[in-house]
N, C-alpha and C positions, 0 to 999 in steps of 0.2 A: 628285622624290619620293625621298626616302631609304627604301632596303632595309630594311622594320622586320624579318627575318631578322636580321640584324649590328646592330642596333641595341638598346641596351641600355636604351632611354630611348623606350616607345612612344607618347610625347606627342613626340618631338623634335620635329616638324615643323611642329606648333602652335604653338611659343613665338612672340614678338615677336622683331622682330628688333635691339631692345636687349638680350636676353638675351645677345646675344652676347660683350659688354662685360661679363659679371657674369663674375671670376672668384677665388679666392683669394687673401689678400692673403699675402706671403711671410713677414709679421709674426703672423698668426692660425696659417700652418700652422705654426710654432714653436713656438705655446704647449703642446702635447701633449709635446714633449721637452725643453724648459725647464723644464717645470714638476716633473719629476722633482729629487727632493732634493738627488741625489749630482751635478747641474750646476748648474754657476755660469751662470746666465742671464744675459747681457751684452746682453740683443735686447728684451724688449719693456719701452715706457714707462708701467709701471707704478706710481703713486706709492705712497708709503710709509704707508698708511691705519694701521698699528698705532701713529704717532705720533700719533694722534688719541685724545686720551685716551676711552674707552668713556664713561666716565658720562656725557659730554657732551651723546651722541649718543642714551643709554639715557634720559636727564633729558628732553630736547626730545622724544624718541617719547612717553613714558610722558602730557606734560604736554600735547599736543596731542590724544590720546587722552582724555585727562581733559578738558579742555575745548573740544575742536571734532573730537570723533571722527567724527560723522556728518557732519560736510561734508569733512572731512577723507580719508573712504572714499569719497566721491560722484564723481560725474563733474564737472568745470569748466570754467571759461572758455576757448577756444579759444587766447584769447592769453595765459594765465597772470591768478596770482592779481595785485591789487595789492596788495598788501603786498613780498610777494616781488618785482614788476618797482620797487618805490622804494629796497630794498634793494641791488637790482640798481644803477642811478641812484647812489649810494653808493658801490657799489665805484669802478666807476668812474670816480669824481671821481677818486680814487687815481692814476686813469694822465689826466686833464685833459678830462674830458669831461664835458660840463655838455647837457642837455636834458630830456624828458618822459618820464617812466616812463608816456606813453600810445603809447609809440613801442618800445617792448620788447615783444618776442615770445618768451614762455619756449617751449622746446622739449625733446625725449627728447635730451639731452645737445647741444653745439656739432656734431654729427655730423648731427641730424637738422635744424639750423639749414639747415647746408652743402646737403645734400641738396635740402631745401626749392628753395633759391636757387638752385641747379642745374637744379631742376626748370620754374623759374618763366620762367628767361632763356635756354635751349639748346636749340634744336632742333641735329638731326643735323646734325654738320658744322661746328657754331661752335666759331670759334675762346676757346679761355681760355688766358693768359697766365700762367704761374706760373714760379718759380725753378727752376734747377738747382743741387740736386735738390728735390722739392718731397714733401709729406706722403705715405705710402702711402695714407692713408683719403681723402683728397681726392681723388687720381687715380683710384681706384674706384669714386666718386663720378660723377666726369668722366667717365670710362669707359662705366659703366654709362647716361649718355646720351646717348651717343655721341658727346659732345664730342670736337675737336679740340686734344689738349694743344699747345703750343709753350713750352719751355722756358726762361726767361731767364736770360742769365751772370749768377753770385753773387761775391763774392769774401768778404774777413773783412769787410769794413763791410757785407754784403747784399745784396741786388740792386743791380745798376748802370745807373744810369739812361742813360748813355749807349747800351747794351744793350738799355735798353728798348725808346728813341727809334728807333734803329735796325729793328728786331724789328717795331714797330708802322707804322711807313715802308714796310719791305716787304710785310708783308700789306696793307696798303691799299692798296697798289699792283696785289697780284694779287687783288684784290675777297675778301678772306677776311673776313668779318665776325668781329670782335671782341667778345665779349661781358662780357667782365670780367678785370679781374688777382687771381689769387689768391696771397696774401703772407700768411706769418709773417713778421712784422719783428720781432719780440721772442724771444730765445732760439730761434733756426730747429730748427724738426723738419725735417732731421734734423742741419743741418747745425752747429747750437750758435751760431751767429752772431747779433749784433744791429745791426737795419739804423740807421745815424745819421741825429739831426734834420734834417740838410741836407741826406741824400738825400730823407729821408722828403716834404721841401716838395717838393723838387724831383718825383719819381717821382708827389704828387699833383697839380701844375703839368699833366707831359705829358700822363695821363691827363685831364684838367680839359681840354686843349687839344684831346684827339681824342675827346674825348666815351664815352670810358671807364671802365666801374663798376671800384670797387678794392674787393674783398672781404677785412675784414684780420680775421684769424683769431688768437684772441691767450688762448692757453687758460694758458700762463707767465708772462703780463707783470707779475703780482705774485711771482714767485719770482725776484725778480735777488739776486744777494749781496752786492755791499759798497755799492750804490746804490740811491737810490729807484726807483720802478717808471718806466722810460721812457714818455714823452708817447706818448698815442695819436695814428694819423693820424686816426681819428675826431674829434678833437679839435679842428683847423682847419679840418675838413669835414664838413658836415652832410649835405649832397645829393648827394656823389658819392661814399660812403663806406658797406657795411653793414659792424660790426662786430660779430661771434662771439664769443662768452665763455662760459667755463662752470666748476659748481664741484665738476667731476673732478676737477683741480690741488691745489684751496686746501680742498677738503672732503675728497668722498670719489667716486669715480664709480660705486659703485653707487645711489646717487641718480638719476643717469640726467636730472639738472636741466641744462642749456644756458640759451643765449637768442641773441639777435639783433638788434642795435640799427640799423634803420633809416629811410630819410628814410620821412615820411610815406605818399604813394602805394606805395610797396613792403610797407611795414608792412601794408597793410590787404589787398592780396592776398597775404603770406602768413599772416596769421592765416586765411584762405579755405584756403589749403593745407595748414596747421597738422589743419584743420578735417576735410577732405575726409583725412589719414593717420593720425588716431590719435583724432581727434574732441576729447582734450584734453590737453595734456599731465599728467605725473604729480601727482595734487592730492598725494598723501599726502607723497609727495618736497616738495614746493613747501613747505607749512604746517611739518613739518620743519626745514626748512632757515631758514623765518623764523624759528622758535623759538630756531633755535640763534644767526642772526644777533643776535635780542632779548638773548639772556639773558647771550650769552655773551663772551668777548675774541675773537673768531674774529681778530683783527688780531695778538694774540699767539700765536694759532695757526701763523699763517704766516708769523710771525718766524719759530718754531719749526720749521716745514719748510720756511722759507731758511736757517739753521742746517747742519740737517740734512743737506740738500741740496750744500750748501758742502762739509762733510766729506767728504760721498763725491766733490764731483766733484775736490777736490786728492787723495784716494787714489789716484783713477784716473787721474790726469795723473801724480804720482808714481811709479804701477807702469808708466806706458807710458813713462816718463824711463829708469825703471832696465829695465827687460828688454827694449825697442823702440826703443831709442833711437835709429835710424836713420831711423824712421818719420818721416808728420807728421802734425798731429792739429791741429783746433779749439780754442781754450782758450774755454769759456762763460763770459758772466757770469752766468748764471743758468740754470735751465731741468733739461733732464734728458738732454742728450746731448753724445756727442763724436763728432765726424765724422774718420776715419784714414783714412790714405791707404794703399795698401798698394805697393812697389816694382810696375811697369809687367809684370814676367811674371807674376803671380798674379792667379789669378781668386777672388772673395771669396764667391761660389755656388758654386764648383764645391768651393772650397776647405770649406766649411761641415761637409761630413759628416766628415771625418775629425776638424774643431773639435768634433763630439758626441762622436763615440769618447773626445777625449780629457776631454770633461766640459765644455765650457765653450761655451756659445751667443750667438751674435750675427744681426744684422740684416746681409746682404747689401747692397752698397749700388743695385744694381738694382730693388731695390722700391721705390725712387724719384726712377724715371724713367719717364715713357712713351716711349722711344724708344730701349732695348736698353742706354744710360751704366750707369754704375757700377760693372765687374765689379772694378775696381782699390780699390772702399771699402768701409768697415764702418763700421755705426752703433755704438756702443757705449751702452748705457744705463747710466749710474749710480745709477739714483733708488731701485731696490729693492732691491739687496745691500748687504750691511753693508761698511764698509772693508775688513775683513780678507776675505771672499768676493770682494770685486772685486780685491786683490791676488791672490788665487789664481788668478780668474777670468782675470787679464791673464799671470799667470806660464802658465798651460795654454796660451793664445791666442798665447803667443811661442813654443812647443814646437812650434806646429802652423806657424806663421809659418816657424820657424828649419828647422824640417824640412821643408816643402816650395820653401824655399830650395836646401838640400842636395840633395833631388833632382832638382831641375831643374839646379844644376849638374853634379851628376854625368854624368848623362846628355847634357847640351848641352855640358859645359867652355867653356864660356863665361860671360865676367864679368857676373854679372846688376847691374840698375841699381837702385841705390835712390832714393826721392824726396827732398827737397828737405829739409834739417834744418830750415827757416824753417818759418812758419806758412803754411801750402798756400792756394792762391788757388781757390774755389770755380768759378773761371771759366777753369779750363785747359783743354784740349782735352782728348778722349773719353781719351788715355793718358795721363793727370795729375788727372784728376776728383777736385777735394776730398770 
């Protein structure tokens, strides 16, 4: 029994004992000193909602309101409206996936999809397979039910399948129960990378062989830059594949719309779960969003913030060329990140607070890891500063870099090591971590 004298929390003792897994993520406790003016926020993936022209969004409110305002304020279907899941169906096609808008489950954004699925397949203890490094909201997710993360080597083309093979060899071996792979293969949070077609068969091959669910999470796969949107893995698999999508990215995420494309049987227990967390998801968002779909180009929308998106992310490879250029970094094709390496003495947590002093904020690359990796990287976000603030933002970010170079060697005189001028391999060991 805990001392409730020293204890500052006189329910501690009642909580479950998943509570234990619920904690901070390193990207939410940022947003309170990011969001200050006078810093160049380099750390949270935030898209760029003021390229969304206003009246678009004011026209679809105004007209849904005028014509289906009272069902539009009510409560709804536990699996989303249909209109909106054929919509869904639609996008879609975009990345090669053909099926029922009676197998879409709209949800409170792709987060409460995740959730859901987590909820449905993990008791304490199971194992879930996901990339190093893999999202901060998913491993929070994970966390919080007490899943067992295991993390699989990535490199520039993605996860690697022989990595996998391996990885799922040994825990069968030591009776670890496996309950899913969770993959960004499109534009990796956080790592910028896109997984290729041939791993993609292959990587659904092995799981297909050990009986393996693949959860593919794919919230950018319509923002790539000089190419069409890559083929979903959903695409060649129906039954061993749930796929997440949401339109945080290509809309806007206070909408708070997701969804969830799964085989049959899955789909109907979680509309059950859907049901039993939130009773329905957001109608008012939903009927919205079909209006905007009906009326509007939303296709030239996100031309427009692949555009966009493009410019800021050659900024940011240009300022980390000229001011970093020792470093190594990711090159995206699309998406909203760049993943840097930082030389082997520097910690990218510890290093962070003196990064505010000097104005400029980033994502540590530890918040995406369960198992302590990362302290050698930084996320970089380019989706929300304009080019000229992300040049700023990388000139301050080499001041803090350059300067705790210099004192480390001051103090040590010894020749510190920098990483690799190449493009960094996601799958080096804990003192090269892409």
């Amino acid at each position: 029994m805990t001392d409730q004298g020293t204890n500052l929390d006189p329910w501690y003792d009642s909580y479950a004992d998943r509570t234990a897994g619920l904690s901070a993520s390193e990207v939410r406790a940022l947003f309170a000193v990011a969001s200050r003016p006078e810093v160049v926020s380099l750390a949270g993936g935030m898209p760029y909602v003021s390229a969304l022209p206003r009246e678009l969004v004011m026209g679809s409110i105004e007209k849904v309101m005028h014509d289906n305002g009272a069902m539009a304020l009510q409560y709804g279907s536990g699996q989303g409206t249909p209109a909106i899941r054929e919509h869904i169906m639609e996008i879609m096609a975009m990345e090669g996936i053909r099926g029922s808008a009676d197998n879409v489950v709209v949800t409170t954004g792709s987060q409460q999809a995740l959730d859901l699925v987590t909820r449905l397949f993990i008791n304490p203890g199971d194992v879930v397979l996901a990339e190093s490094p893999s999202y901060v909201g998913a491993l929070g997710v994970f966390r919080a039910y007490q899943a067992d993360v295991v993390h699989v080597a990535m490199d520039d083309d993605g996860l690697i399948p022989e990595s996998l093979r391996e990885t799922i060899v040994a825990l069968e071996a030591a009776g670890r129960p496996i309950k899913f792979l969770y993959t960004i293969p499109n534009f990796h949070n956080p790592a910028g990378v896109t997984l290729t077609w041939a791993r993609r068969l292959e990587i659904l091959d092995i799981c297909r062989s050990h009986g393996i669910l693949v959860l593919e999470d794919n919230p950018y796969g319509l923002l790539s830059f000089d190419q069409p949107a890559p083929q979903a893995m959903r695409s060649v698999d129906d039954e061993g594949v749930i796929y997440l999508g949401s339109f945080s990215k290509t809309l806007a995420p206070g909408f708070r719309v997701g969804w969830a494309l799964a085989p049959h049987a899955i789909r109907e227990k979680l509309i059950l779960a859907n049901e039993s967390a939130t009773l329905s998801p957001n109608s008012f968002g939903q009927f919205v969003i079909t209006e905007y779909l009906d009326q509007t180009d939303w296709k030239g929308q996100i031309d427009t913030f692949r555009g966009l998106y493009a410019e800021r992310r050659d900024a940011m490879l240009a300022a980390l060329g000229e001011y970093l250029p020792k470093l190594s970094w990711t090159k995206p094709d699309g998406g909203f990140f760049v993943w840097v390496t930082l030389p082997a003495e520097l910690d990218s947590k510890a290093m962070l607070p003196r990064a505010v002093k000097e104005l400029v904020a980033y994502t540590p690359g530890t918040a995406f890891y369960a198992d302590g990796q990362g302290r050698q990287n930084i996320r970089l976000s380019f989706c929300y500063p304009t080019p000229d603030a992300i040049r700023t933002g990388i000139a301050r970010l080499a001041t803090v870099i350059n300067g705790e170079l210099d004192l480390l060697h001051t103090f040590s005189g010894a020749t510190l090591t920098a990483p690799a001028e190449s493009r960094p391999s996601v799958s080096a060991p804990p003192t090269n971590i892409l």
